[in-house]
C-alpha positions in Angstrom: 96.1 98.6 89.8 99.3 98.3 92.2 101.8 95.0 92.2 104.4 94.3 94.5 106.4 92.0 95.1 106.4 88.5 96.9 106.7 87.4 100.7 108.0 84.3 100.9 106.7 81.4 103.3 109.2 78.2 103.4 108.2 75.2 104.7 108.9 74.7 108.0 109.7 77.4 111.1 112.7 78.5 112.8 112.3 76.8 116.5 112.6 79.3 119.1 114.9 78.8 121.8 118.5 77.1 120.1 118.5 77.2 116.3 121.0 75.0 114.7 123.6 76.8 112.7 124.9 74.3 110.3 120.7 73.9 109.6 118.5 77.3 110.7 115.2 75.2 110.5 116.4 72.4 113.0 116.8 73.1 117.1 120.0 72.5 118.5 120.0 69.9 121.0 123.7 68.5 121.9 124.2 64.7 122.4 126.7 64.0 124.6 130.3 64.9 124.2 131.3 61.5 124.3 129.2 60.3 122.1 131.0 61.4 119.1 134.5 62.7 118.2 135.4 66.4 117.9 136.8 67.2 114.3 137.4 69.9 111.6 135.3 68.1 108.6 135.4 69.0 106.0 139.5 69.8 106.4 140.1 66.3 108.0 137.8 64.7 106.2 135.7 65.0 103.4 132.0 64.7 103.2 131.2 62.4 100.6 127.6 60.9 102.1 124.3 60.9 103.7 123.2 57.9 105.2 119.7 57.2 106.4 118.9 55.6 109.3 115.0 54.2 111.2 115.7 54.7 115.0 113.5 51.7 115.5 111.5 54.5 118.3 110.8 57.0 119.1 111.6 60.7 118.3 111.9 61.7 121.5 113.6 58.4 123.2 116.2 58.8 120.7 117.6 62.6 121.5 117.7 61.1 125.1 119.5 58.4 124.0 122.1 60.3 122.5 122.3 62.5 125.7 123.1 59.2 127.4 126.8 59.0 128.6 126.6 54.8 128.4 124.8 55.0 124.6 128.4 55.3 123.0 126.1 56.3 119.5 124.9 59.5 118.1 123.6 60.9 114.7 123.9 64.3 113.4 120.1 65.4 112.8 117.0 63.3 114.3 113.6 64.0 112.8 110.2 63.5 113.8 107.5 61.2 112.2 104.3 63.8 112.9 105.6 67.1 111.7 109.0 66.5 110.2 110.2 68.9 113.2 114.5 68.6 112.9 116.6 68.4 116.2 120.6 68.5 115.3 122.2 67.1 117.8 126.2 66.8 116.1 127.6 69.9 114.2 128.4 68.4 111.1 132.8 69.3 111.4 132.1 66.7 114.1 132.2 62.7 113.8 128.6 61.2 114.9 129.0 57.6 115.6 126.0 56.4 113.4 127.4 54.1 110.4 128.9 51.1 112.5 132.1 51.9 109.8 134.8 54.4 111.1 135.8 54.8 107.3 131.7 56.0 106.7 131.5 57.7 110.2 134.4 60.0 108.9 133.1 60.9 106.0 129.2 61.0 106.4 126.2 63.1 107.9 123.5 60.9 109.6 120.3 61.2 110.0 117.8 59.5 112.4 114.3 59.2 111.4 111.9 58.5 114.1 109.5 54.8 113.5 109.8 51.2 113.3 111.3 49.5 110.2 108.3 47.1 110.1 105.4 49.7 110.7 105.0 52.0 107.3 102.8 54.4 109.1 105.6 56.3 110.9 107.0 57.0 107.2 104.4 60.0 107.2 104.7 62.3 104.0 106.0 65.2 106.8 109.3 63.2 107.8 109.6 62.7 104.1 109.1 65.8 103.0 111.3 67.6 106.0 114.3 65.0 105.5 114.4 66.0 101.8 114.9 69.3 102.3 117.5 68.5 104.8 119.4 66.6 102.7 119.1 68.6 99.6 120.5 71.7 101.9 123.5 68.9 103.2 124.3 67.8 99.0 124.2 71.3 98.3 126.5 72.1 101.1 129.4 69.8 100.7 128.8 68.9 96.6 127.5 65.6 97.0 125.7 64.1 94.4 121.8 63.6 94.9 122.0 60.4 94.0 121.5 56.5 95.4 125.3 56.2 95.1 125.6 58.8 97.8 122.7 58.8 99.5 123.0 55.4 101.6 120.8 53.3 103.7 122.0 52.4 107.2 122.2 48.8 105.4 123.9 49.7 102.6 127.1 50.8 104.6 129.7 47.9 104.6 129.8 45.3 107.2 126.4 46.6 108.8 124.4 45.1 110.9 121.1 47.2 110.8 118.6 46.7 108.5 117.0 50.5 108.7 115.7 52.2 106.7 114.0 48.7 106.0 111.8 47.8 103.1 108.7 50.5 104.1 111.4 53.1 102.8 110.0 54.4 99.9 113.2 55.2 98.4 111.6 56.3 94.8 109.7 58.5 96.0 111.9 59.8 98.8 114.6 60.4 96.3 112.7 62.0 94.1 111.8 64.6 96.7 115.6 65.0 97.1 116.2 65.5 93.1 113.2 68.7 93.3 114.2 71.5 94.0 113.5 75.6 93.0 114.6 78.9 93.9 112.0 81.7 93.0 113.6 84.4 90.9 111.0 87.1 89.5 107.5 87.3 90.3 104.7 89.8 89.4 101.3 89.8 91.1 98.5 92.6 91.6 98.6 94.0 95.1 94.9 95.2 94.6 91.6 94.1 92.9 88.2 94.9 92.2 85.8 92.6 92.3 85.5 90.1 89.2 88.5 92.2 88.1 90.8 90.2 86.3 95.0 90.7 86.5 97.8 88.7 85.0 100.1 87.1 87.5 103.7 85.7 87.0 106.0 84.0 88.9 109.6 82.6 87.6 111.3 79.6 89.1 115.1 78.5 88.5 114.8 74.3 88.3 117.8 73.6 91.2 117.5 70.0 91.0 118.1 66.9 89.1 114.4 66.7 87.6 113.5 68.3 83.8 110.5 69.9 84.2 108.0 68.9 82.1 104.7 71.0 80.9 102.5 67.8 80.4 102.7 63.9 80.3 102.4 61.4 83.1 104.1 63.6 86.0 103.8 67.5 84.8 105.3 70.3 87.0 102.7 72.3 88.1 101.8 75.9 90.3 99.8 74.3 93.4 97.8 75.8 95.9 98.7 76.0 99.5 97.8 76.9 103.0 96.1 74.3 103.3 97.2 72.4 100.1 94.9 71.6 97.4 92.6 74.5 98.5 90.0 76.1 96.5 91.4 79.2 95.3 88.9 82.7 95.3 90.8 83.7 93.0 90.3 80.8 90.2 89.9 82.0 86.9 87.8 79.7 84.4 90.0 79.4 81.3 93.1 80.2 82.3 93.6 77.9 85.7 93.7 74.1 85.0 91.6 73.7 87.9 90.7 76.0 91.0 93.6 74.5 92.6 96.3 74.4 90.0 97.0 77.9 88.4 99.3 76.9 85.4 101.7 74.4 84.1 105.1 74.8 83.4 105.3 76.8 80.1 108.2 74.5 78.7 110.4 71.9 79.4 112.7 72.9 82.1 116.0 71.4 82.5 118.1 71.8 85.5 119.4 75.6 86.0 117.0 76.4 83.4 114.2 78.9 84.4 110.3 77.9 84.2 107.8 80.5 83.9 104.5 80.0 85.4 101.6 82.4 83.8 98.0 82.7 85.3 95.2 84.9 85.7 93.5 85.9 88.8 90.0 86.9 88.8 89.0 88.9 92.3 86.0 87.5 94.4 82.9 89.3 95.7 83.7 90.0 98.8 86.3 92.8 100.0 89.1 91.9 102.3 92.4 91.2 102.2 93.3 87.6 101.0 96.4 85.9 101.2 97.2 83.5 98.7 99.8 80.8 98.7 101.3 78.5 95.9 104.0 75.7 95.5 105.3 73.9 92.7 103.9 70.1 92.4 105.2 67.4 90.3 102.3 65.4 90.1 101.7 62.3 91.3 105.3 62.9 93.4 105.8 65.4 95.1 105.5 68.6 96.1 108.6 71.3 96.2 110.6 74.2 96.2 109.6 77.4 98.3 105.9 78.0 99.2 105.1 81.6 97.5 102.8 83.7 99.7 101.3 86.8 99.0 98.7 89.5 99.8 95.9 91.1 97.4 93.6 93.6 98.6 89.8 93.2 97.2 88.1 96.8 97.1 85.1 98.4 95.4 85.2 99.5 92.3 85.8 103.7 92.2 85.3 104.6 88.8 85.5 108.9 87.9 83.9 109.6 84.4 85.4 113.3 84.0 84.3 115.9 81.3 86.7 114.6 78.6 85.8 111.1 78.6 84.4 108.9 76.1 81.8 107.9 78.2 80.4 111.6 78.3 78.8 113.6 75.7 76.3 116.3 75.4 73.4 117.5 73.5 72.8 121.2 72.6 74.5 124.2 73.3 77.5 123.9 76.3 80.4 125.7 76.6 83.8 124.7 78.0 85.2 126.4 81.0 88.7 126.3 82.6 88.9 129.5 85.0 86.3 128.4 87.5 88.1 127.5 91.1 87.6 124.2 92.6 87.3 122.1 89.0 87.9 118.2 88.6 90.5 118.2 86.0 91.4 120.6 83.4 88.2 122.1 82.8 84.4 121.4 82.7 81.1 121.9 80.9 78.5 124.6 80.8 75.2 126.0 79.6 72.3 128.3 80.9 69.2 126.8 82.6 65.8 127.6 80.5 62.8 126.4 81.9 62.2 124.8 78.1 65.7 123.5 77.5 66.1 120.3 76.1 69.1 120.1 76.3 71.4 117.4 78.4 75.3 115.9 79.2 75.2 112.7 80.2 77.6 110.2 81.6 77.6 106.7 80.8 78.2 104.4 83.8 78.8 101.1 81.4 79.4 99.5 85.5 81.5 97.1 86.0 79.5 94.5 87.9 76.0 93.6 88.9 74.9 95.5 92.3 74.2 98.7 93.9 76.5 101.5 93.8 77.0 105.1 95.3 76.9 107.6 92.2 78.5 111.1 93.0 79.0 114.4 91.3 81.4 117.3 91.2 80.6 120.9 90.1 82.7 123.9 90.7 80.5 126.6 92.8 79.6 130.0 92.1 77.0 132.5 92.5 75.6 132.2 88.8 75.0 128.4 89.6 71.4 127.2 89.4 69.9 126.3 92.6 68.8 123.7 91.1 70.2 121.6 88.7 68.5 118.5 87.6 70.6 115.1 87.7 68.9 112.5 86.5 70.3 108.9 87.5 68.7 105.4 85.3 69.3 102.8 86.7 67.4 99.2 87.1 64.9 100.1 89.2 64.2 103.4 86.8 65.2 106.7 86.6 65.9 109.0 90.2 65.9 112.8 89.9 68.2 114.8 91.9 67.7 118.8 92.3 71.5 120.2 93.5 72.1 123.5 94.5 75.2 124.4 92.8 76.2 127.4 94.3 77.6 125.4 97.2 79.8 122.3 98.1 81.7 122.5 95.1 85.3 121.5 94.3 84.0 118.0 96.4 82.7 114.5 95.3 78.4 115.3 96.0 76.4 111.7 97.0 73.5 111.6 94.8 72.4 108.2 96.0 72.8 104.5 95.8 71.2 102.2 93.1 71.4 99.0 92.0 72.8 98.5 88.1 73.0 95.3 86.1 76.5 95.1 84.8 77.2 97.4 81.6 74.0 99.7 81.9 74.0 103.4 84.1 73.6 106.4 82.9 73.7 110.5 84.7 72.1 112.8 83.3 72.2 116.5 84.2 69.4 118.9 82.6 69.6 122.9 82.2 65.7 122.8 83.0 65.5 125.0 85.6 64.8 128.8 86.3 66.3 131.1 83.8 69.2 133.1 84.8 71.7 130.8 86.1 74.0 128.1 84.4 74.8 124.8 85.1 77.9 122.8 85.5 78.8 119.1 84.0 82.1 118.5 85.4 82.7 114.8 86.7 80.6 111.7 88.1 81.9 109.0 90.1 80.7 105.4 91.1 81.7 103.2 94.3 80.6 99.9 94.8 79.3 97.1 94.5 77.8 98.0 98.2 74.9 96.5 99.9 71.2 97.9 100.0 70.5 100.7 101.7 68.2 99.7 104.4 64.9 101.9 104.2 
């Protein structure tokens, strides 16, 4: 079984034509230049807040007001109420004029987020969720503090006279959203599974944020699943996942810069393909944050080789081993001469893997003194098939002897010596593929 690494998916795309550089997720559309006043920040001034404003419209009618040359107002970043999509419209070394406070102007980024004051539905979890990160990336960026003291309502700045965000901000829950954060550090996942197969997986987080991590309680910190969220995983394992949408907990408490290590197993599906699977961290009942972990596994049958020197193989009666013949699977393989009255036998025990039909093979190494006709004999549920081989040809190959149906943990080859005299036969190596479908007759 291979693993690989991790791609990750953040939240969010890039936006195509002018990508903000003080913000890569955000476009870059300029207000107008004399709507705000050209500086140096953070050498003339210092940043020292974030303050959040309701445009009391829309998302849309705002950018254009900003373009306006008779506005006289701008902010640095507006963000829309559907999606959360970010427009930067100020670089933030430049003074938007958003606070109503020179003092504040100077020394603040502001942010615009699309809505009425007095209509809670435009505070979707989106513009929540896409301001947060915004203003974690902005904190993280100049050293502010992620916290109520710094992170201001357009009424909270001195002398205002807005009311915005208003009293539908949920500022709990907002600022908890700003206080989670994570970085993914180490993670080790199976690139490739057969099905019902079951694989440890791994991934290791570093808490960036204000919030201790907690394994259990009221609000737990949890592995989530994504794309879409709260999806039924394939891959849910009984016993290990705390349900088929949330892998693991935490495995300890988790301060901030402290790493939290999130253990689960994956059990394949049924069905081959290629899956992708995508996880989040989740504090429960808050929110959900840090990067969203995506990654690829490969479901493929079973291919199983039970060579001459495995424990699944034995042999009754007189056999020889051989390590000179050409065209031999591994270092050597078994042999004995046919009698038409042997009784004697190597057999393979299949011991498959899962319930269904598989394609059993063998491999001989060819020669002239090879029976023409050696007997394998495959049990499986339906009863025991007998396959006469002609040895002296296709060797050195995987041979298809058929396709039956097994229930899990049962199979057995066998190859008899009960043929004409003169010859020998070869017990070398059987292989299994599957589960497949029927053969249709």
């Amino acid at each position: 079984m291979r693993r690989a690494g991790i791609l990750l998916a953040f939240w969010g795309a890039l936006l195509a034509a002018h990508a903000s550089e003080d913000y890569p997720p955000a476009r870059w559309v300029p207000a107008y230049s004399g709507n705000y006043t050209v500086s140096n920040r953070p050498s003339t001034y210092p940043i020292w807040y974030v303050i959040i404003h309701v445009v009391q419209g829309s998302y849309n009618g705002c950018i254009s007001w900003f373009q306006n040359p008779s506005s006289r107002v701008s902010a640095h970043y507006v963000i829309r109420s559907s999606d959360g999509e970010v427009t930067q419209m100020v670089r933030h070394k430049d003074i938007a004029w958003h606070a109503g406070d020179w003092w504040y102007n100077c020394r603040s980024i502001g942010i615009e987020h699309e809505g009425w004051i007095d209509d809670p539905k435009w505070f979707t979890y989106a513009m929540y969720y896409s301001s947060a990160a915004l203003v974690r990336h902005i904190c993280r960026t100049y050293g502010i503090p992620r916290t109520r003291s710094y992170i201001l309502g357009h009424v909270e700045v001195p002398g205002a006279t807005h009311t915005d965000p208003g009293p539908n901000w949920d500022w709990d829950f907002y600022m908890q959203m700003v206080q989670s954060s994570a970085i993914l550090e180490e993670a080790s996942v199976p690139l490739t599974l057969r099905p019902g197969e079951t694989a440890s997986a791994l991934l290791r987080f570093r808490n960036t944020g204000d919030i201790t991590w907690q394994p259990a309680g009221s609000t737990p910190v949890r592995l989530g699943t994504q794309n879409p969220r709260d999806r039924y995983s394939p891959f849910f394992t009984p016993g290990s996942w705390i349900s088929p949408n949330r892998p693991a907990a935490v495995a300890a408490t988790t301060p901030p810069e402290a790493y939290g290590e999130f253990a689960f197993a994956l059990t394949a599906p049924e069905r081959y393909g290629t899956y992708e699977e995508s996880y989040q961290l989740v504090r429960e009942g808050v929110t959900w944050f840090g990067p969203i972990v995506t990654f690829r596994i490969d479901v493929v049958p079973w291919d199983v080789v039970y060579d001459n020197t495995s424990e699944n193989f034995t042999v009754w009666g007189t056999w020889s081993t051989g390590t000179t013949a050409p065209g031999k699977y591994g270092a050597d393989y078994r042999w004995t001469s046919t009698s038409p009255n042997s009784t004697a036998y190597a057999r393979w025990y299949l011991n498959v893997p899962r319930d269904g039909y598989y394609d059993v093979y063998a491999w001989w190494s060819q020669g002239s003194n090879r029976s023409t006709a050696a007997r394998y004999e495959i049990v499986h549920r339906g009863g025991t098939t007998v396959k006469a081989v002609n040895q002296q040809t296709n060797g050195g190959k995987w041979n298809w002897l058929g396709r039956y149906q097994f229930i899990r943990g049962t199979g057995f080859v066998y190859l008899r010596p009960k043929a004409p005299s003169g010859y020998v036969v070869i017990a070398d190596a059987v292989r299994i593929v599957g589960p497949m479908n029927p053969l249709r007759r």
